[in-house]
N, C-alpha and C positions, 0 to 999 in steps of 0.2 A: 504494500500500500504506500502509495507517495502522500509526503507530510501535505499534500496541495486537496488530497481527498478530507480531511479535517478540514470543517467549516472556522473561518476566519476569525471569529471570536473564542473558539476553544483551542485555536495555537497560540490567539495573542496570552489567553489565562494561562496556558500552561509555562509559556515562554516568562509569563510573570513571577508565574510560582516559584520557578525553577530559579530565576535572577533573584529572587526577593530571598531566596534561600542561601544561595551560596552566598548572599553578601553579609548572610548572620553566621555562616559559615558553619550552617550545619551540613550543606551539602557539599560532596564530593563531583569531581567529576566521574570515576567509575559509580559512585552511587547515585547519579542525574543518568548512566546509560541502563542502570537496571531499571530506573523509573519508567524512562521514556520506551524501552523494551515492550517493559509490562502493559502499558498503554498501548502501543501498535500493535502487539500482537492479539489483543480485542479486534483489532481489525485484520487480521491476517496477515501482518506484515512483521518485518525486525529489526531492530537497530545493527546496524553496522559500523564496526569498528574503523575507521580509514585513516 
């Protein structure tokens, strides 16, 4: 699933969450790809490492 198939307001939330988090620093970046994993694969898709 391409991140484009998520409607427009649930990438900008999540893109929020995700910033609003690392900047209290409880998020990791390995632990922002298991998040974002877990969420695309509700859609059939997966994160990839690059």
């Amino acid at each position: 699933m391409a991140i484009s198939e998520l409607n427009e307001d649930t990438q900008d939330q999540i893109c929020d969450l995700l910033e609003n988090l690392q900047q209290i620093e409880k998020l990791k970046n390995k632990d922002m790809r298991i998040l974002l994993d877990k969420i695309v694969r509700t859609y059939g898709g997966k994160v990839v490492n690059k």
